[in-house]
ZAZA-448778 format. One record per residue: residue number from 0; residue in three letters; x, y, z of N, C-alpha, C, CB in turn. Coordinates in Angstrom, 3 decimals, decimal comma, always signed. Glycine has a CB too. Layout:
% residues N
NUM:Ala:X:Y:Z:X:Y:Z:X:Y:Z:X:Y:Z $
...
% end
This chain:
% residues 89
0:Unk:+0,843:-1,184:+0,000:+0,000:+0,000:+0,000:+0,884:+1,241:+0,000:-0,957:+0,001:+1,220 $
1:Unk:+0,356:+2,021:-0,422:+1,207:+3,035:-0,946:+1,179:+4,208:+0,233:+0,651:+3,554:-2,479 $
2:Unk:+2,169:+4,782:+0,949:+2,540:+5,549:+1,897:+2,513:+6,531:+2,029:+3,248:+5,497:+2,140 $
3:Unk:+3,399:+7,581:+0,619:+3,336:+9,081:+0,532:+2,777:+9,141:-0,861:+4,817:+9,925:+0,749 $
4:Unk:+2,149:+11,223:-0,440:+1,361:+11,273:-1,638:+1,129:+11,028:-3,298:+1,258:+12,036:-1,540 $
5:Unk:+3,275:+10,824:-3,508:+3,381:+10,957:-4,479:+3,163:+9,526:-4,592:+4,377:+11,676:-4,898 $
6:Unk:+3,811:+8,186:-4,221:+3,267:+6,956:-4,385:+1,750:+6,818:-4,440:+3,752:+6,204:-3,405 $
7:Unk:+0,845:+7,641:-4,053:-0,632:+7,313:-4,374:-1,011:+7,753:-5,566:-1,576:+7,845:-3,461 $
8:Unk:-0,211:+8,856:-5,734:-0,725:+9,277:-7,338:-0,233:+7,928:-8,108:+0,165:+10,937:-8,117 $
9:Unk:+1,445:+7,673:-8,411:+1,637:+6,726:-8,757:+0,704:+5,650:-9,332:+2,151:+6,517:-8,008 $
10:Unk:+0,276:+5,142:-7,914:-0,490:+4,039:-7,771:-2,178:+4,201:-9,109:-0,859:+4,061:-5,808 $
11:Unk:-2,276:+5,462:-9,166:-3,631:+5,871:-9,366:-3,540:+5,427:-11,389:-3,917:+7,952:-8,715 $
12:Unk:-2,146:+6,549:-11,357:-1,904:+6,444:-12,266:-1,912:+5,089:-13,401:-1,115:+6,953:-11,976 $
13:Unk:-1,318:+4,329:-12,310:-1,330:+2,793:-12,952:-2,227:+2,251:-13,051:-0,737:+1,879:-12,464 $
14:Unk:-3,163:+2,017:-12,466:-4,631:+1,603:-12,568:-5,312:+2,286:-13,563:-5,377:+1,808:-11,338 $
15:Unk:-5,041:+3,615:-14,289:-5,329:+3,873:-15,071:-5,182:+3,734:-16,674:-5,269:+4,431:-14,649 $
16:Unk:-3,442:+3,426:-16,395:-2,731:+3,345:-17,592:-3,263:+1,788:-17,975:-0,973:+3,611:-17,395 $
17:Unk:-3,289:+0,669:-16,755:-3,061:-0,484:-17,176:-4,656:-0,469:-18,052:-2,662:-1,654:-15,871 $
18:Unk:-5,387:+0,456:-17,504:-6,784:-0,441:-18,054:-7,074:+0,125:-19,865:-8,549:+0,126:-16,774 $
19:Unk:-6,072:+1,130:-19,914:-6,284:+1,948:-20,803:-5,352:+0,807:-21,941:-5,774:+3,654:-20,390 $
20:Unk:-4,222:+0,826:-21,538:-3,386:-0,656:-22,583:-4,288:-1,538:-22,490:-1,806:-1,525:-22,018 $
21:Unk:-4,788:-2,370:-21,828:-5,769:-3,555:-22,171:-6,795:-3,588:-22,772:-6,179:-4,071:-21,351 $
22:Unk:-7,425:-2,120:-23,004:-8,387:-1,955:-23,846:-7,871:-1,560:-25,826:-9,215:-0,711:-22,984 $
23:Unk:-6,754:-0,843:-25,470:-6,153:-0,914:-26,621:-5,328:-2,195:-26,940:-5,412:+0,180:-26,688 $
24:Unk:-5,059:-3,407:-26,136:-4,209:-4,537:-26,479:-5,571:-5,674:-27,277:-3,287:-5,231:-24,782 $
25:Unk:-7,049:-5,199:-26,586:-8,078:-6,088:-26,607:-8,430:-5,859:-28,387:-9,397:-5,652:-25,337 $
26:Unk:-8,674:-4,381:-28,313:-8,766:-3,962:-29,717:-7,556:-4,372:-30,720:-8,895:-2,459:-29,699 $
27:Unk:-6,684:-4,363:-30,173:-5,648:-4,796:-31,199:-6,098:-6,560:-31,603:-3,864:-4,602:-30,385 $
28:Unk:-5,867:-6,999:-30,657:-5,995:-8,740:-31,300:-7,278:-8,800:-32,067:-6,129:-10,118:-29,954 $
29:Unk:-8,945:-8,114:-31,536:-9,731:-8,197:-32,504:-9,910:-7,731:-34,015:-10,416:-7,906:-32,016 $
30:Unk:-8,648:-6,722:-34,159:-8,910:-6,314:-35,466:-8,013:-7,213:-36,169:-8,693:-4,805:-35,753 $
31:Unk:-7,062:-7,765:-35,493:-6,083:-8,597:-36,169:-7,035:-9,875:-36,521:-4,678:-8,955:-35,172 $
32:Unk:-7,708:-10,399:-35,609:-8,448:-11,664:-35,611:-9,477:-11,692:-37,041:-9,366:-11,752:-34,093 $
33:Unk:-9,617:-10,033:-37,133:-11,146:-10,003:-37,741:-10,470:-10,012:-39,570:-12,345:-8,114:-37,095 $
34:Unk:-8,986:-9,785:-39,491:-8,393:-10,159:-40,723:-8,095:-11,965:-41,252:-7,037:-9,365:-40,578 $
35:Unk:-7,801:-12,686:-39,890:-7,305:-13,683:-39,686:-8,311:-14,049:-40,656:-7,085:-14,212:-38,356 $
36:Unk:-9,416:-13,527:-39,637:-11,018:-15,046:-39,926:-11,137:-14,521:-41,324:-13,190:-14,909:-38,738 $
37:Unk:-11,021:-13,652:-41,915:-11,587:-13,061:-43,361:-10,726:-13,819:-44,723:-11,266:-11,141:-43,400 $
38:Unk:-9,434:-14,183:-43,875:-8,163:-14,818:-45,004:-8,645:-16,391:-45,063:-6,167:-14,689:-44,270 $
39:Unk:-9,125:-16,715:-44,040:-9,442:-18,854:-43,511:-10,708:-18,906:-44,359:-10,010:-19,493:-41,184 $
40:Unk:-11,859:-17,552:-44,231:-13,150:-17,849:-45,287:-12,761:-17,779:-46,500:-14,346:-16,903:-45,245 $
41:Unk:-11,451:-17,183:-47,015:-11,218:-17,040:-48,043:-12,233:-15,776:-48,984:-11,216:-18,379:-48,374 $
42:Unk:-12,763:-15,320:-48,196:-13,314:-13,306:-48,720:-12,619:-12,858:-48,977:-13,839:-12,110:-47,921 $
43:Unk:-12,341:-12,773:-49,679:-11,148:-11,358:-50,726:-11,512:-10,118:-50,031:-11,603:-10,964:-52,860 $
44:Unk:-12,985:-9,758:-50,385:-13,458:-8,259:-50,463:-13,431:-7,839:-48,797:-15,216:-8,093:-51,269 $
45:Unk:-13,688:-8,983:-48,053:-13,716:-8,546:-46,539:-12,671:-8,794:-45,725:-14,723:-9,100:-45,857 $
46:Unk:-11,369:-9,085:-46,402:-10,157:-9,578:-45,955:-9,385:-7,970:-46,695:-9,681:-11,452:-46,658 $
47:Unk:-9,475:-7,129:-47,622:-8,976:-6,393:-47,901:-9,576:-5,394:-46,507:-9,128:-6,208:-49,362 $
48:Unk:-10,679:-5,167:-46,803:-11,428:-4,386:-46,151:-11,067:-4,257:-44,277:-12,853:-4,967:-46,573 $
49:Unk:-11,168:-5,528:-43,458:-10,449:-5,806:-42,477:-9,138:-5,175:-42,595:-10,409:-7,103:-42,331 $
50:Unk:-8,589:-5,222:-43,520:-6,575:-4,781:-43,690:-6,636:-3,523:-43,280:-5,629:-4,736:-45,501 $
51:Unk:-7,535:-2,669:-44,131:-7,857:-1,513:-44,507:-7,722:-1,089:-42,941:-9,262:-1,349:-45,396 $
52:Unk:-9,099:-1,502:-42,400:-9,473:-0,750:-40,834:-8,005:-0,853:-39,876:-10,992:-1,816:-39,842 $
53:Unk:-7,513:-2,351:-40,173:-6,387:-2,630:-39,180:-5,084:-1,827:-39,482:-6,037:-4,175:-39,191 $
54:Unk:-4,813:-1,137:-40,476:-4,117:-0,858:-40,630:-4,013:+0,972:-40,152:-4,019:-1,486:-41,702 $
55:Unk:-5,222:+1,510:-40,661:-5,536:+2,537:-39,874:-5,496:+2,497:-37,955:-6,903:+2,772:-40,447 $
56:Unk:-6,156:+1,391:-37,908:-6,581:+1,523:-36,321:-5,034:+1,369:-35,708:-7,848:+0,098:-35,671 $
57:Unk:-4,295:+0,662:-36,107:-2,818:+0,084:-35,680:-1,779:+1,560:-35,545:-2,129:-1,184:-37,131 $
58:Unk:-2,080:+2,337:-36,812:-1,431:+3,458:-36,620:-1,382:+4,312:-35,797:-1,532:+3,940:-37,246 $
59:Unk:-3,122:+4,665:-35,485:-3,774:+5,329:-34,712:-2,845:+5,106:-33,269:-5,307:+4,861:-34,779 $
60:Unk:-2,584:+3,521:-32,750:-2,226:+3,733:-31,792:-0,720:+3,851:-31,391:-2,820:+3,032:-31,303 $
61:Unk:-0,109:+4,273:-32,385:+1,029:+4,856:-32,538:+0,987:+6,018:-31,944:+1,392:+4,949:-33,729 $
62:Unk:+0,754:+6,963:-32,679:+0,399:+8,154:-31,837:-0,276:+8,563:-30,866:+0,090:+8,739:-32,267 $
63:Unk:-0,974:+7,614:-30,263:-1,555:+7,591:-29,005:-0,562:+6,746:-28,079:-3,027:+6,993:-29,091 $
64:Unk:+0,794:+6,723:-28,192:+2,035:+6,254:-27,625:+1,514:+4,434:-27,172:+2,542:+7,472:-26,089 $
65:Unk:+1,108:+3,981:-27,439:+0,660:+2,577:-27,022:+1,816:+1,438:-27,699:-1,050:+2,291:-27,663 $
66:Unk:+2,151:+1,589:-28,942:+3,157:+0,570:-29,811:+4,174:+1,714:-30,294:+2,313:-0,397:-31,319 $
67:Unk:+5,273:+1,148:-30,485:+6,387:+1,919:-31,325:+5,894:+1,588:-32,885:+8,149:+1,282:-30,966 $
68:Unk:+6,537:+2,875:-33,682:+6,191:+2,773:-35,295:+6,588:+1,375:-35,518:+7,082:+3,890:-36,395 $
69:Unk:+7,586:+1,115:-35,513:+8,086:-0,177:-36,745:+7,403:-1,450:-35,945:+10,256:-0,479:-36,991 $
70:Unk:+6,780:-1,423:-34,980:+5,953:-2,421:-34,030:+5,087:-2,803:-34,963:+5,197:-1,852:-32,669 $
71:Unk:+3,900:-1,711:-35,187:+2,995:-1,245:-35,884:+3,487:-1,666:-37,131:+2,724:+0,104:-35,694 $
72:Unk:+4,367:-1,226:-37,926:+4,464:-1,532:-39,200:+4,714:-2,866:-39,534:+5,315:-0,819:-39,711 $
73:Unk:+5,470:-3,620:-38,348:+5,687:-5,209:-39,231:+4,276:-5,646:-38,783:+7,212:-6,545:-38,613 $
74:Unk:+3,726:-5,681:-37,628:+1,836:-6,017:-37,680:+1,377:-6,102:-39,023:+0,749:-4,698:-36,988 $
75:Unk:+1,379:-4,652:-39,085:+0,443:-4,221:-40,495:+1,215:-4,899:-41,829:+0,386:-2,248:-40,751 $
76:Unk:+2,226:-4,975:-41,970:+3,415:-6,425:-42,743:+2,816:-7,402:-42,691:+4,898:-6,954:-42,029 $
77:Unk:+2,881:-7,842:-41,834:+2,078:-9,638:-41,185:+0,844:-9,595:-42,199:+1,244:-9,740:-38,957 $
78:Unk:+0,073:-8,819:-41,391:-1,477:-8,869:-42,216:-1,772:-8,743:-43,291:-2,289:-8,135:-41,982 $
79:Unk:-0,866:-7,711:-44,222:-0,975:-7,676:-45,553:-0,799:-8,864:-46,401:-0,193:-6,822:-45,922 $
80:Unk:+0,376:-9,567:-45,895:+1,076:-10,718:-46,311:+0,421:-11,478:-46,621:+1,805:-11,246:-45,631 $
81:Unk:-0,411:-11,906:-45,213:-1,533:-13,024:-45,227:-2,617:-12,737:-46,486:-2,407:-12,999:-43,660 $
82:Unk:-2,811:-11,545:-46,525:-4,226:-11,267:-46,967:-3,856:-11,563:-48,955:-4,833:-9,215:-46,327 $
83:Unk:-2,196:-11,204:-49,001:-1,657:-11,134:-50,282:-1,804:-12,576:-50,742:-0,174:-10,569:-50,313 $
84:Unk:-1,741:-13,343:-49,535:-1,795:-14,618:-50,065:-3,146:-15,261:-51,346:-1,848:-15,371:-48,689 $
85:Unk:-3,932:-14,548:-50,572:-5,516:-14,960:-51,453:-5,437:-14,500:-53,259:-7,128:-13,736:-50,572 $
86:Unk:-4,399:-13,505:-53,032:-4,496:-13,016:-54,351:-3,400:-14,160:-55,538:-3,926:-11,210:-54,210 $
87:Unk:-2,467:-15,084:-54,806:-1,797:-16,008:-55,433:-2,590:-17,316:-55,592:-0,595:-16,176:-54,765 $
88:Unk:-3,399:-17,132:-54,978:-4,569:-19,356:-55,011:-5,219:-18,893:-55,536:-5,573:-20,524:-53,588 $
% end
C-alpha cells in the first residue's frame, strides 16, 4: 500500500494506464483476428477491407504512444502478407 502522496498518485496512475493498454491490447488482437477469420473464409473483399481498418486503427495507436512505429508496421506487414496470399490461389 502506498505511503506518501506521491506513491498514491503513482499508484492511481497505474490503474489507469493499465486499463487503458488492455483496452487498446483487446482492440488490437480483434482487429487482427477479424483479418485472420476473413483470409481462412477465403473473402477477398472482406479480408482487404479488415486490412484496410487494421491498418488505420494500428497506426492510430502509434500516436496515441501505445506501440512503437516499426511495431505497428511489421503487424500491419504480417497482415498484408496473409491477406496477399488470397491473391496467389
Amino acid at each position: 500500500m502506498a505511503n506518501h502522496k506521491s506513491s498514491e498518485k503513482r499508484a492511481r496512475q497505474t490503474i489507469k494506464r493499465t486499463e487503458r493498454n488492455r483496452f487498446y491490447r483487446t482492440r488490437l488482437k480483434n482487429i487482427s483476428k477479424a483479418v485472420v477469420v476473413a483470409v481462412e473464409a477465403k473473402d477477398e473483399t472482406a479480408a482487404h477491407e479488415a486490412l484496410k481498418v487494421a491498418n488505420k486503427s494500428i497506426h492510430s495507436f502509434v500516436s496515441r504512444g501505445f506501440m512503437k512505429k516499426q511495431t505497428a508496421a511489421r503487424r500491419v506487414s504480417r497482415l498484408a502478407k496473409l491477406v496477399n496470399t488470397l491473391n496467389i490461389a
